[in-house]
One Martini backbone bead per residue (centre of mass of N, CA, C, O) as a GRO file, in nm:
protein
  134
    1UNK     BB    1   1.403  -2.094  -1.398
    2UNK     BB    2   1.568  -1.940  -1.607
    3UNK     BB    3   1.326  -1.900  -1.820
    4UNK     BB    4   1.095  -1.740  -1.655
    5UNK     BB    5   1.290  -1.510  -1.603
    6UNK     BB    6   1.361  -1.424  -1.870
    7UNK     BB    7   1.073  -1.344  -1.935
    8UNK     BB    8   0.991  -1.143  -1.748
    9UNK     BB    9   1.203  -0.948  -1.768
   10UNK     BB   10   1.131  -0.890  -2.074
   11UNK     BB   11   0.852  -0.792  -1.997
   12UNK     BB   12   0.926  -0.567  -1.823
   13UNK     BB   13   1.119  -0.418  -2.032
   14UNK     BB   14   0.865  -0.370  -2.190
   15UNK     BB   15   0.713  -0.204  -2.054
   16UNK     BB   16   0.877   0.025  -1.955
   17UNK     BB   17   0.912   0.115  -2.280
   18UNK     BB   18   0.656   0.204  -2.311
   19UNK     BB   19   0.616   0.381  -2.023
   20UNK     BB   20   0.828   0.575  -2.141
   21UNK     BB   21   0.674   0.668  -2.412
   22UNK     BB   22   0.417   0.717  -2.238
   23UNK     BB   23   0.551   0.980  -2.106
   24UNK     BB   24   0.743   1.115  -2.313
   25UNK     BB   25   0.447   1.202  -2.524
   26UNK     BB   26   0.321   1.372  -2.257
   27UNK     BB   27   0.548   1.578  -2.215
   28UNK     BB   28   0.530   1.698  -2.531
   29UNK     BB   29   0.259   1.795  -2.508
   30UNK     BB   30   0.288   1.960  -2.258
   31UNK     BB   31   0.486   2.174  -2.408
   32UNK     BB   32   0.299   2.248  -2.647
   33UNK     BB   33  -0.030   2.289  -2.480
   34UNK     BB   34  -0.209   1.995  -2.521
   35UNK     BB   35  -0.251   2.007  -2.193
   36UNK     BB   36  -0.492   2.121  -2.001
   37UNK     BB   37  -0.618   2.113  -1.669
   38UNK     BB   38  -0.389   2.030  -1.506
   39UNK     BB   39  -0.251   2.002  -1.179
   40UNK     BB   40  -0.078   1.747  -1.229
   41UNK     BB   41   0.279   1.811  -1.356
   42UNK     BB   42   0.326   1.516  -1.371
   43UNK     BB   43   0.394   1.244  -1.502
   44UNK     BB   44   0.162   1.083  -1.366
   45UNK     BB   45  -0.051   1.323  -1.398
   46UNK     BB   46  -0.058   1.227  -1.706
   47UNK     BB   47  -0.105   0.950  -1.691
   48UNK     BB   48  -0.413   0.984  -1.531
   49UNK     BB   49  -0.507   1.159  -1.746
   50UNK     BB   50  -0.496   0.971  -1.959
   51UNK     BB   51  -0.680   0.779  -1.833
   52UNK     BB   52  -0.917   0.918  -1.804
   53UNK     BB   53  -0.969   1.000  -2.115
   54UNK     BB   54  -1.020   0.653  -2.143
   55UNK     BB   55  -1.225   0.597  -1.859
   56UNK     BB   56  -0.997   0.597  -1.588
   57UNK     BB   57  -1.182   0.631  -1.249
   58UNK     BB   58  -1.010   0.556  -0.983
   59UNK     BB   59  -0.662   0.478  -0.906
   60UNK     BB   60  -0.582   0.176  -0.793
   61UNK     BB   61  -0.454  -0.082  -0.614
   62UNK     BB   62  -0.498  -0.388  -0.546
   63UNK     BB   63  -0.478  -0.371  -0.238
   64UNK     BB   64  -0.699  -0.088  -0.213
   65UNK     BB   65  -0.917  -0.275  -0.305
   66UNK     BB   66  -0.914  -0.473  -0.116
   67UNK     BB   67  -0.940  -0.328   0.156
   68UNK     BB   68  -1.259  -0.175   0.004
   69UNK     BB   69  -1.387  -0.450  -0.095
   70UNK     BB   70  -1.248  -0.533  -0.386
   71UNK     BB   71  -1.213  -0.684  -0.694
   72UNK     BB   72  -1.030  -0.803  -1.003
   73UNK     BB   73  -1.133  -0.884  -1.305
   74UNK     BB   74  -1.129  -1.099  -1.445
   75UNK     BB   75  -0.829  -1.002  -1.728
   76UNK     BB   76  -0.712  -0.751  -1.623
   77UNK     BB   77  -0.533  -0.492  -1.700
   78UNK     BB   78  -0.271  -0.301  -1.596
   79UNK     BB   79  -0.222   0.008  -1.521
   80UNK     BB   80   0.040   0.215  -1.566
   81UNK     BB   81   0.290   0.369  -1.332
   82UNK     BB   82   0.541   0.541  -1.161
   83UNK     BB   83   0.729   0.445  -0.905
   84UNK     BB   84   0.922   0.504  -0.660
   85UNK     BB   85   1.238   0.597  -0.585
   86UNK     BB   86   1.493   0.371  -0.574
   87UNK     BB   87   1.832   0.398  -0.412
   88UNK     BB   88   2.162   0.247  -0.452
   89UNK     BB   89   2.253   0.500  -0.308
   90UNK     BB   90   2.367   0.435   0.071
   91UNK     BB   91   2.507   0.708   0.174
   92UNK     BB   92   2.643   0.918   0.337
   93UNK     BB   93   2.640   1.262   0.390
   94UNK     BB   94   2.974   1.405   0.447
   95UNK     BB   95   3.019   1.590   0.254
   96UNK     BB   96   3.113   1.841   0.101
   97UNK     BB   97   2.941   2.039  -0.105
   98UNK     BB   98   3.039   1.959  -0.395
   99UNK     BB   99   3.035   1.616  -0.306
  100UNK     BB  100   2.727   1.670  -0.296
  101UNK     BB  101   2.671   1.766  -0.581
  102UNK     BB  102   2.781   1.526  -0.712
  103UNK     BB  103   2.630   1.324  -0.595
  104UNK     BB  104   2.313   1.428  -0.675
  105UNK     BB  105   2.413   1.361  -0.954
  106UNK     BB  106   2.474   1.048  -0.909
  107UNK     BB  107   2.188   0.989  -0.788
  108UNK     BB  108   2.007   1.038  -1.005
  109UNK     BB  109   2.163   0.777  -1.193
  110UNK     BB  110   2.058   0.563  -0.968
  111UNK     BB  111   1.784   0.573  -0.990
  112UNK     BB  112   1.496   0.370  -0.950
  113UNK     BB  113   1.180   0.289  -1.134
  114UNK     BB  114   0.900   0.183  -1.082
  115UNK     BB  115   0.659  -0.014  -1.137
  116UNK     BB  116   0.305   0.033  -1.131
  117UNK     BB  117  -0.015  -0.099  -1.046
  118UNK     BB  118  -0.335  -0.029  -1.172
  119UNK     BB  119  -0.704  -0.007  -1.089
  120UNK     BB  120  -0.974   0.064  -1.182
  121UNK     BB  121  -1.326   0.072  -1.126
  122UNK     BB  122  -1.412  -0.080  -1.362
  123UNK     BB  123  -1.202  -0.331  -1.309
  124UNK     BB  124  -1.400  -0.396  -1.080
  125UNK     BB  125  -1.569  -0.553  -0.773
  126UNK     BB  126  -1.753  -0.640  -0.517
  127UNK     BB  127  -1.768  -0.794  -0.240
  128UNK     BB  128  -1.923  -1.063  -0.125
  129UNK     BB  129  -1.997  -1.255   0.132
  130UNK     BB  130  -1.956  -1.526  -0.036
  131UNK     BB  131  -1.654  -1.456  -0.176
  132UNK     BB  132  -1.551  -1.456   0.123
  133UNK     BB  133  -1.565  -1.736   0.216
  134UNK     BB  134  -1.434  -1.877  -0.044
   0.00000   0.00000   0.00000
């Protein structure tokens, strides 16, 4: 059990660091003014914008084409973007001023974003009524 997850951890770990490589790069490119015409100015929307580039459009999660009736294509590997920031300090904030501006600083520190995975048009088919059976 523990050398399965410690597989799927490394699968993980090296995830994130693509897609921090293709965050940093993107980001780096917008700063430089190679990117122009987007008006989605964060990481995920230049990410979303690098996947349109690539042919890659309409992503939704897995669940969201599963809820509007299509599967994902045997084989296809998931677009990664940034998940919302799960923070794991949850104190209170009754803090003086100073203290919430420390905390806030800390809190940055703290936050983790979590990988999402998306996956294009191309890369679904609607589900027959035969498939639904099934």
């Amino acid at each position: 059990m523990k050398k399965k997850e410690t597989k799927n951890s490394a699968e993980m770990q090296e995830k994130r660091m693509k897609l921090r490589e293709l965050s940093n790069a993107l980001v780096s490119a917008r700063d430089k003014g190679q990117y122009m015409g987007n008006e989605d100015d964060t990481v995920n929307g230049l990410l979303r914008f690098y996947y349109a580039c690539k042919g890659f459009k309409n992503l939704k999660t897995f669940s969201e084409w599963k809820k509007d009736g299509f599967s994902v294509k045997k084989g296809e590997k998931a677009l990664l973007v940034w998940g919302s920031p799960v923070s794991f300090n949850k104190k209170k904030e009754e803090d003086t001023a100073k203290e919430a501006e420390q905390e806030e600083e800390k809190k940055k520190d703290d936050d983790y974003f979590p990988l999402c995975y998306l996956f294009a048009e191309c890369q679904v088919h609607k589900i027959t009524k035969s498939q639904k059976n099934d």
